[in-house]
N, C-alpha and C positions, 0 to 999 in steps of 0.2 A: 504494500500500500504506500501510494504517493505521499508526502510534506511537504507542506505550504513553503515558499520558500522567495526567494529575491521577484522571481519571473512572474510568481504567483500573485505578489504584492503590485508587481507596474503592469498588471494587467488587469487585478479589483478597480487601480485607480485611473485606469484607462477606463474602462467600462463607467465607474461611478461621473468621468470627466463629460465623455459621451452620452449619458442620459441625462446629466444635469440632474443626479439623485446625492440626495446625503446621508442615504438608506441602503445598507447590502444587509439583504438574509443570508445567511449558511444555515442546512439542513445535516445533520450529523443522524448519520443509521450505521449501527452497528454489526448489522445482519447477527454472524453465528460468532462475534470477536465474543470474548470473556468481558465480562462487566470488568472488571478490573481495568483491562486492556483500553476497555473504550473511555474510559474513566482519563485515563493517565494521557490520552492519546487528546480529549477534550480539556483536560487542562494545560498539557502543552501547548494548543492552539492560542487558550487565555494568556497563558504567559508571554510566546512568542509572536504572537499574529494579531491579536485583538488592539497591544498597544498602538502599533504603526497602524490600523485601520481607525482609529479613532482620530491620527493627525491627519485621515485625508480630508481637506478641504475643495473639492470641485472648487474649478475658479467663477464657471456663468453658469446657472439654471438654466436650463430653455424654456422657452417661455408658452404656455397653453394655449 
């Protein structure tokens, strides 16, 4: 299984730039992983991914 990683970041904020959103959902499913496993696997993401997504700032909305 994949980790979020540099490429993974300059293309949320590409996407977030491109819709003119300040809103990205992630959907986390675990299928058959160990509770543990997905546990550690979703707090890694808090610790490493969520900080640097909270600084993205879109620079324009588009506009309705």
């Amino acid at each position: 299984m994949g980790h979020a990683g540099a490429d993974d970041q300059a293309r949320a904020t590409e996407l977030a730039e491109s819709f003119g959103t300040d809103e990205i959902m992630f959907v986390f499913s675990n299928g058959g992983m160990p509770m543990a496993q997905a546990e550690k696997s979703m707090r890694l993401f808090a610790r490493e991914v969520m900080p640097a997504l909270k600084e993205l700032k879109p620079s324009q909305p588009i506009a309705a």
